[in-house]
C-alpha positions, 0 to 999 in steps of 0.5 A, a space after each residue: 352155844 356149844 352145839 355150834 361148835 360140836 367137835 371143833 378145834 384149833 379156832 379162835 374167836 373175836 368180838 362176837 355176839 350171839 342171840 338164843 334164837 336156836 331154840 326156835 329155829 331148830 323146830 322147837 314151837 313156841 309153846 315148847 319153847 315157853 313151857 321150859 321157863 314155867 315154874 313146876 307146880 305152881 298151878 293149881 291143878 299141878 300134881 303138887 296142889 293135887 292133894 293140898 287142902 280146899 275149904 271144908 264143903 260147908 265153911 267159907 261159903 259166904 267168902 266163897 261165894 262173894 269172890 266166885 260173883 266177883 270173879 263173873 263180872 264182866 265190868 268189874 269196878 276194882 280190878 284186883 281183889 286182895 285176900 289177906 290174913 295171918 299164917 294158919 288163916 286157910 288163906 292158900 285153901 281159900 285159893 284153891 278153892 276158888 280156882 277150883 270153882 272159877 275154873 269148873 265154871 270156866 272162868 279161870 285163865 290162870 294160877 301162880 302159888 307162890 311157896 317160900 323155899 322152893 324153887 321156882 316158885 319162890 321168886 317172880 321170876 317165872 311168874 308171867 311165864 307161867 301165867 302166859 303159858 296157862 293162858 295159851 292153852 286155856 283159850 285158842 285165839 289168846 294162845 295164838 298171839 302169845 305164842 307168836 310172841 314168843 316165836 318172834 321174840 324167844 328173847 322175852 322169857 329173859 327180859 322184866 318182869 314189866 316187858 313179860 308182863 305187857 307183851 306175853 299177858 296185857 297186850 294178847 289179853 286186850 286185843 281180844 273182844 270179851 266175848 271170845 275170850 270168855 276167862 275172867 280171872 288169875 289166881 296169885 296165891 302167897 305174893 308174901 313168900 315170893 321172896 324179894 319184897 321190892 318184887 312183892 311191890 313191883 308185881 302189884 304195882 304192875 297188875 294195878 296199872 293194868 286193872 286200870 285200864 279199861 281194856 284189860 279184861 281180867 280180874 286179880 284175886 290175890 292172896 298174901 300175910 299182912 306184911 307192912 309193906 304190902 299193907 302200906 301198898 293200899 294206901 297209895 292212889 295207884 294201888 288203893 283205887 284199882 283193889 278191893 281189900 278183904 281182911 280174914 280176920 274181920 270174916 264173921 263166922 270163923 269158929 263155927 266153921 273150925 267147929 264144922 271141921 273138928 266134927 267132920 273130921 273127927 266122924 271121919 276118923 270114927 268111921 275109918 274101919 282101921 281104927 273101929 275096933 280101938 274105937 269101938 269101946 270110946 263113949 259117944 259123942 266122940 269126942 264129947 262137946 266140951 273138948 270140942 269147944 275147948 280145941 275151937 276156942 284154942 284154934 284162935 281162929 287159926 283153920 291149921 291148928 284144926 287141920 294139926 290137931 286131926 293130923 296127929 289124933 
């Protein structure tokens, strides 16, 4: 606002109102005007996922798999899938994995992962945006009703999250027959560290409305901990017909992934020539199968005590 009155003085005011549309009256496109109210990385190829860990190439694979063929139906029956598990479980590595394949494959319309303590992402309030701007750049016809959306309206990156959602996603989403859209899914990773938990429900109960609806053509995958209040979402007729549910710690086969990654960790460090010469003496198998067992039975299934104890060897 205090652009309009640049070097004024000796001027008084009454009763006034003003609306935010300089933005997009002064030239800005709505795709400017939309990209200053996403949240800095929160995307999966952000330069802050950029060296977050994936799954190992050789675990996961049947998960992997299984939500990658999800993600491809056309018609899917649930249209929200929801991952969850404990901390340390590689619920995030699953997520980036998937976003990594889905997108490869170019199915992926969007990204959000949410990061307790950081700005911008741990919160929802730049969720829809950021997902609205993704979807703009992904597929030219949904970028162009998006963003005459926004031209129209700049007022929109302020209003509900329910208002974004329908205007900027649900509504572009559905006017486009499904074989130009071509995406198939969004990715919300972590919807447990977006920080206000009225808002954790309000986000499921929205994307479950519209997963509902015949229309809409997108798939759902998400991740979170089994927070109570999340979990007790799934008992609810809106939420539990609309979700299929995967819980990590019913997924067969754990440990001989975490053993994968010990020992392809481990022949990674052993053939790093900057520690060949302190290794050069060490017995063979380094290290030996016992001490392997031993850190797999002490993971308790918990993938990041794999990664800490690579970290700090």
């Amino acid at each position: 606002m205090s652009n309009y009155f640049n070097k004024a003085s000796n001027f008084s005011i009454n009763q006034a109102n003003f609306n935010e549309f300089t933005a997009i009256q002064n030239g800005v496109s709505g795709l400017q005007w939309l990209s200053q109210f996403m949240a800095r990385g929160a995307s999966h190829d952000s330069k802050d996922q950029y060296d977050a860990p994936k799954c190992h190439p050789d675990t996961r694979t049947q998960l992997l798999g299984d939500i990658i063929e999800w993600i491809k139906i056309t018609d899917k029956e649930t249209g929200i899938m929801f991952l969850y598990g404990r901390p340390g479980s590689g619920k995030s590595c699953i997520a980036r994995s998937v976003c990594h394949d889905a997108s490869s494959e170019g199915n992926l319309g969007a990204s959000f992962f949410f990061r307790r303590g950081t700005s911008d992402r741990n919160s929802a309030d730049k969720l829809f945006t950021t997902i609205a701007y993704q979807l703009s750049m992904v597929n030219k016809d949904l970028g162009q009703r998006i963003l005459a959306e926004v031209e129209r309206d700049p007022q929109i990156v302020h209003m509900s999250l329910e208002e974004q959602f329908r205007r900027l996603i649900f509504e572009p989403c559905c006017s486009i027959p499904r074989d130009r859209l071509l995406i198939k899914a969004i990715v919300i990773d972590g919807l447990d560290e977006c920080e206000d938990e009225i808002m954790q429900v309000a986000i499921l109960k929205l994307l479950a409305k519209a997963v509902r609806y015949e229309g809409f053509p997108l798939g759902i995958f998400m991740t979170s901990r089994p927070e109570l209040h999340i979990r007790e979402m799934f008992d609810t007729k809106e939420i539990i017909f609309a979700t299929q549910v995967i819980s990590l710690d019913r997924i067969p086969g754990v440990s001989q992934d975490i053993r994968t990654v010990l020992e392809s960790g481990f022949t990674r460090i052993l053939n790093d020539p900057r520690f060949r010469r302190c290794l050069k003496s060490v017995p063979r198998p380094w290290p030996p199968p016992d001490a392997i067992k031993k850190l797999v039975q002490r993971s308790s299934c918990q993938f990041i005590y794999s990664a800490t104890v690579l970290k700090f060897v």
